[in-house]
N, C-alpha and C positions, 0 to 999 in steps of 0.2 A: 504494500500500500504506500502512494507517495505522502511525503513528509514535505511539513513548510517550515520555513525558516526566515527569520527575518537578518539580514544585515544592513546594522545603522552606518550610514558614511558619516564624513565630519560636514559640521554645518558649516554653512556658509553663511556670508553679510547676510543676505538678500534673502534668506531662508526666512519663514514665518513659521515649519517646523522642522522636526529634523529630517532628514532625507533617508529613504532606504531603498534595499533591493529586497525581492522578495524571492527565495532560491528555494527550489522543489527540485526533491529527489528521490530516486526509487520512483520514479515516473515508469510507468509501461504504456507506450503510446498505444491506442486503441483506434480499430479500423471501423468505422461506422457507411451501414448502407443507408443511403440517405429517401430513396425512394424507389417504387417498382421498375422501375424504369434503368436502374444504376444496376449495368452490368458486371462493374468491378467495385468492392471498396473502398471506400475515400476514406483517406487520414484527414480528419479535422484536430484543429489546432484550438482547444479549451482554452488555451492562455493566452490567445492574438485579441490587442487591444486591455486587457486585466492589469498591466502598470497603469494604465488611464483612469479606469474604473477606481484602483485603491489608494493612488497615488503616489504608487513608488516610481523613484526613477526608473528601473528595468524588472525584469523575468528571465531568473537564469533556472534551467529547465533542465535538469539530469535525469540518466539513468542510472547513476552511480550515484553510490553513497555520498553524501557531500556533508563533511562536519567543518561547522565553523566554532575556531576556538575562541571566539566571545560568546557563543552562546552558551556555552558549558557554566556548569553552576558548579564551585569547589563544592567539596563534602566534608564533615569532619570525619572520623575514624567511626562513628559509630553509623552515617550512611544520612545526615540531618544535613541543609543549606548552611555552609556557613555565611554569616553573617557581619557586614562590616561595618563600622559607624567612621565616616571620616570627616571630620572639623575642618575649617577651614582655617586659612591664617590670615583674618582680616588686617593686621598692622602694615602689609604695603598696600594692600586697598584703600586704609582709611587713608592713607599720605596719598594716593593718588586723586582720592572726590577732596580734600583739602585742595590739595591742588587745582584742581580745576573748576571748584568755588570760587578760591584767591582770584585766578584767570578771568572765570567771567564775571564778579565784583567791577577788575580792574578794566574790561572792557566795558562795563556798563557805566563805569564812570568815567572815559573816556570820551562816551558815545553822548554823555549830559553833556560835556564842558564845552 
């Protein structure tokens, strides 16, 4: 049975969300008769057009197994998600919106005088 998988790319400026592909595998293309008349089997393509439809940039379409190592979840020893909590280090952040408070203060008062 095929399998879906998401991979997130990195975002871009211009992004409003993240961007991804949407990668199926363990595919077995299937031959469909499409009506009485159809002498031979046609390969129809379920996934032409379905980046449009969901949004992702592409459909990468396998018959092979296809693992991607971001989607793997670590485990701990006993077979549970582990789990990460990670902080941030706002101290160059806050010097940077300082900064660029200071900046547009000193243009705005620039722009009065």
């Amino acid at each position: 049975m095929a399998r879906i998988q998401i991979l997130e790319l990195p975002e871009g400026a211009g992004d409003d969300r993240p961007p991804f592909i949407l990668v199926v595998d363990q595919y077995q293309p299937q031959r469909y008769v499409l009506g009485p008349c159809d002498e031979q089997p046609q390969t129809v393509n379920p996934f032409e057009g379905l980046a449009n439809q969901v949004g992702a940039r592409a459909v990468l379409v396998f018959e092979e197994t296809i693992d991607i190592p971001a989607n793997e979840v670590p485990v701990d020893p006993d077979g549970y998600p582990v789990r990460l909590h990670v902080e941030g280090d706002f101290d160059q952040f806050r010097e940077q919106v300082k900064a660029e408070i200071a900046k547009a203060q000193a243009d705005l008062r620039g722009g009065l005088k």
